[in-house]
N, C-alpha and C positions, 0 to 999 in steps of 0.2 A: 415464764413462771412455771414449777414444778405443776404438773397434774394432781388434783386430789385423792385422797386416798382411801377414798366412799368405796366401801362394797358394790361391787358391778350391779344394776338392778335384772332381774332375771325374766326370761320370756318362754312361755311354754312354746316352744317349736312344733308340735304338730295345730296348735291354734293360730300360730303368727303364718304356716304353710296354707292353712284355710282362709286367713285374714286378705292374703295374697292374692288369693283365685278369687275371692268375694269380689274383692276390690278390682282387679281386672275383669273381671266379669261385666259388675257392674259398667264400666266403660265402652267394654266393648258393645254390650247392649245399644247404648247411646250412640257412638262410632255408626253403626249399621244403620243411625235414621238422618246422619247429616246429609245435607241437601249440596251438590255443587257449590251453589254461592256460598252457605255455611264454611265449607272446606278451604274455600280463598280467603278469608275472612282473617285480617292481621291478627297477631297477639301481642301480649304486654311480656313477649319474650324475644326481642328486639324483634328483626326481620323475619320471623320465623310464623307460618300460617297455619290456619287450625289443622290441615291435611299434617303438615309437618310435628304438630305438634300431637297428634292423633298416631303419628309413626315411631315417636320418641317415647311413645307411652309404652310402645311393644316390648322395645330394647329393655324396660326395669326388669323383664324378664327373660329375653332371649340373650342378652348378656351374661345372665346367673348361669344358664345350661350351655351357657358356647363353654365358660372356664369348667362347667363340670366333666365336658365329655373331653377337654385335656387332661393330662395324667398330672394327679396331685404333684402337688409341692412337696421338696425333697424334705425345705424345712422343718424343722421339731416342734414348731408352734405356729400358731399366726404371731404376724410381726406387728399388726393391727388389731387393737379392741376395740369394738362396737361404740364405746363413746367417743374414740378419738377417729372415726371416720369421719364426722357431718365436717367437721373441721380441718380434715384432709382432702376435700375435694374441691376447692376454689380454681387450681390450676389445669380442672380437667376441661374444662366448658368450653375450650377453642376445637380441642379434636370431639368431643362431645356435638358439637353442631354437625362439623360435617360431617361424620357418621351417619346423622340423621339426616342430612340433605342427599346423602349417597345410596342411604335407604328408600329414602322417600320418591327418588326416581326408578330406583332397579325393583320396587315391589308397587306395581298401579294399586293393584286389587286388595284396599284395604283388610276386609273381611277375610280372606283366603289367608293375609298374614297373620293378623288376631286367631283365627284358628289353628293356623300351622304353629305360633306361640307355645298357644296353651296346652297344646298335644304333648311339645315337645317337654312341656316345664312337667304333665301331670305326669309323664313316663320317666323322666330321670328323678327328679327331686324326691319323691319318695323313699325310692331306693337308698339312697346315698344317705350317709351317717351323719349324725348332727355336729360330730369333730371334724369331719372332713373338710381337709384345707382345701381352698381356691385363693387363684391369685388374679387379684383383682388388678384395676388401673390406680388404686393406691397403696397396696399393700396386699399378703397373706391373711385371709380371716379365716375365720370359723363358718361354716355353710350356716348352722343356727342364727351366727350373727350380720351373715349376709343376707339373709330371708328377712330380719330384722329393719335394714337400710331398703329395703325392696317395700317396706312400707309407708314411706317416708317418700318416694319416688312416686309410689301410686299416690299417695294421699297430694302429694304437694300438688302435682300435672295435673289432676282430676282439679283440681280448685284451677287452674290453670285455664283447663278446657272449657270448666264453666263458667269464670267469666269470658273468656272468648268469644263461644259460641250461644249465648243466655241459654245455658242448659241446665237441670237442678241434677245432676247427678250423684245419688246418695253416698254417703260414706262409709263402709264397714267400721261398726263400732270398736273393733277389733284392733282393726287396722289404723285406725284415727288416733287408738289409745297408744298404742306405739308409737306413731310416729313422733306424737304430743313427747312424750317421756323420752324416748332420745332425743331429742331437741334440746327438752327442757336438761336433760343430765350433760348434753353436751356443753350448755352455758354454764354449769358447775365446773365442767373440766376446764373450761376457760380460764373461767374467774375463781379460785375456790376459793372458801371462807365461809362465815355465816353472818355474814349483817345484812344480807337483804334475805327476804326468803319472796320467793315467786310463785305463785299460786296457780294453776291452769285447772280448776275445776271440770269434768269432777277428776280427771286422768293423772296430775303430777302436782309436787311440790318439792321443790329445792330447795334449798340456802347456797348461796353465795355471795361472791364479793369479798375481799379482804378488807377486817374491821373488828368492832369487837361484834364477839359471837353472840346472839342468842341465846338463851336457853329456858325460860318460863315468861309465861305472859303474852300480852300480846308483842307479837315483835317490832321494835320501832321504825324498820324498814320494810316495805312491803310493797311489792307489785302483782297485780290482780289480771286475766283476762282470760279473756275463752278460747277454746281449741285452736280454732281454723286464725284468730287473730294475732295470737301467739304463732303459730306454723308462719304466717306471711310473714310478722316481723324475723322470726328467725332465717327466713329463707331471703330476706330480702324483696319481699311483693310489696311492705309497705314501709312507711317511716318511724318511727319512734312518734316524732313530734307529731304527724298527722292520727295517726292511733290515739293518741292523747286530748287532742282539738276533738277527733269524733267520739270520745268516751270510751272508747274501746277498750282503756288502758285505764287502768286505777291503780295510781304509785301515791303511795305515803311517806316520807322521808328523807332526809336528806340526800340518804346514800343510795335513792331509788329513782337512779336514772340507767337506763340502761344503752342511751343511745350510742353511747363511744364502743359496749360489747355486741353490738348487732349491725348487720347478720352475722350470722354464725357459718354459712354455706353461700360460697360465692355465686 
């Protein structure tokens, strides 16, 4: 199905750079008080343990500065837009693990890596232009809209970590509202159309679905939910049908099911 042909939604980049460090911050904080047992403690991310997954939260950002400090791409643009990434990366998650399993041996000293991180992000990223291509593991983007998915990494692992580890680790408002709104634009780019519209208060609302379109009133399609519930369905953390059982999900209408378009990110 062709992509939609909605205006890009737009993100200020020196807030979404802020939303960034907020957000790792915040974790790292949290990182620096897990206890041993904590750290071996499985996650709902197959085999993979809170230590491991505490290691995997570095990479949203030591990834971004490894492509920076190679010499840009020769290409004329990026070959990837910011909506059509969430939706390009189902096939990374095999060399994705062991990254992190390769990591999570060659660096013991949690802390010392979270700082050596953030050193390295606060000293390149600055600099460097909000056109400047990187070539990522799915494509050429925009560094703007690579800072962008780096939200989306931190917000989704941080819900990750905290069911894992029973930690409440806060969420950059910032950062949350991005993550929300590409998700939610990404399920546009999926499905386009307007006979459902999707609600994620108070950060996004879309139309999709092929159908007839809306245009006044209330709309006879509607699906309703909140940030972090909307994030899991899109990511895959929960079901369609169990969201619904536990209220989380308020769909009104016929064409207001979304379970055959979800997830969105493998």
């Amino acid at each position: 199905m062709p992509p939609s042909q909605k205006r890009a939604r737009r993100y200020d980049p020196v807030k979404t750079r802020a939303a960034v460090l907020a957000q790792f911050t915040h974790v790292r904080e949290a990182v620096r008080t897990l206890t041993p047992e904590q750290l071996a403690q499985p996650t709902r991310l197959g085999d993979w343990t809170v230590r491991e997954l505490a290691v995997h939260l570095t990479m949203a950002l030591s990834g971004l500065t490894r492509h920076l400090e190679l010499p840009e791409p020769a290409a004329a643009k990026a070959g990837l837009t910011l909506v059509q990434w969430p939706l390009a990366t189902a096939d990374r998650a095999a060399g994705i693990a062991d990254d992190t399993r390769t990591l999570a041996v060659d660096r013991p000293d949690l802390e010392a890596l979270y700082e050596e991180v953030a050193g390295r992000f606060e000293d390149l990223v600055p600099g460097a232009g909000d056109e400047r291509l990187v070539a990522t593991r799915v494509g050429v983007m925009r560094l703007a809209d690579l800072l962008v998915t780096r939200t989306v990494e931190l917000v989704v692992h941080t819900d990750d970590l905290n069911e894992a580890a029973g930690l409440d680790i806060p969420y950059d408002r910032q950062a949350l509202a991005a993550c929300t709104r590409l998700l939610a634009d990404a399920l546009a780019e999926k499905a386009p159309g307007g006979s459902v519209e999707v609600r994620v208060p108070p950060f996004a609302v879309v139309q999709c679905v092929p159908g007839p379109k809306h245009t006044r009133g209330t709309p006879p399609n509607v699906v309703e939910t909140d940030p972090l519930t909307w994030i899991r369905l899109a990511t895959g953390r929960t079901e369609w049908a169990r969201a619904l059982d536990e209220a989380k999900v308020g769909a009104s209408g016929e064409r207001a099911d979304l379970a055959a378009l979800l997830p969105l990110m493998g």
